[in-house]
N, C-alpha and C positions, 0 to 999 in steps of 0.2 A: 776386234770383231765383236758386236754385241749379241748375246745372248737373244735366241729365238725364246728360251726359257724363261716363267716369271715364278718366282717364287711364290705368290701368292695363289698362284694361278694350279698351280701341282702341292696337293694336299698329303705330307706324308704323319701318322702317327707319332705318338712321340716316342714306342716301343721301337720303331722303324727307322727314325732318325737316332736310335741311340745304338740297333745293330748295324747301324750305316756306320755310324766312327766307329765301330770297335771293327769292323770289316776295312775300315781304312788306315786300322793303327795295326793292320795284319794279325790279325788273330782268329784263330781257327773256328769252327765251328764249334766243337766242343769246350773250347777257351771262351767263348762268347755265352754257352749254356751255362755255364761256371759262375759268369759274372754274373748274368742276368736269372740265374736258377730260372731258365726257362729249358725245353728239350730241344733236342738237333733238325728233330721235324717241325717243329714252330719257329727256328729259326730259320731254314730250311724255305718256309711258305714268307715270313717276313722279307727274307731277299727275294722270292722272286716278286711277291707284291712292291717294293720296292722299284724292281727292273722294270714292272710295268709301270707304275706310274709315273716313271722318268722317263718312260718309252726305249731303254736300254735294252739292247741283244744281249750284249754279254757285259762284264766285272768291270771292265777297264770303260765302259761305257755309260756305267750306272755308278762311278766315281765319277768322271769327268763332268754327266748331266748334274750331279750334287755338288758337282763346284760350281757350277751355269746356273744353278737356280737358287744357289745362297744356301743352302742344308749346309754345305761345306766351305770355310773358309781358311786361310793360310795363317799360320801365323798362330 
């Protein structure tokens, strides 16, 4: 099935694709503020800016659209 999603097309930052992998290497939020010395509430607004611009409702939705649009790959 191909992808409705274009990578180039859904613009995410580069602070956003990096709490993107660390939310998809399962680490918490305050595990994320850790790495990134950023706070819970900034990462907090980075996921949901995130969801929207994948058009994701929820978690498991705003992982699968970042595999669909190239953010995320296997391997």
């Amino acid at each position: 099935m191909e992808s409705q999603y274009h990578h180039h097309i859904i613009k995410l930052s580069t602070r956003e694709i990096e709490v993107l992998q660390l939310i998809v290497m399962e680490k918490t939020t305050s595990e994320i503020g850790e790495i990134l010395y950023i706070a819970p509430d900034t990462i907090k607004t980075h996921r949901k800016n995130i969801m929207q611009k994948l058009g994701a409702i929820n978690m498991a939705g705003m992982v699968r659209r970042a595999f669909e649009t190239g953010y995320l790959v296997l391997g």
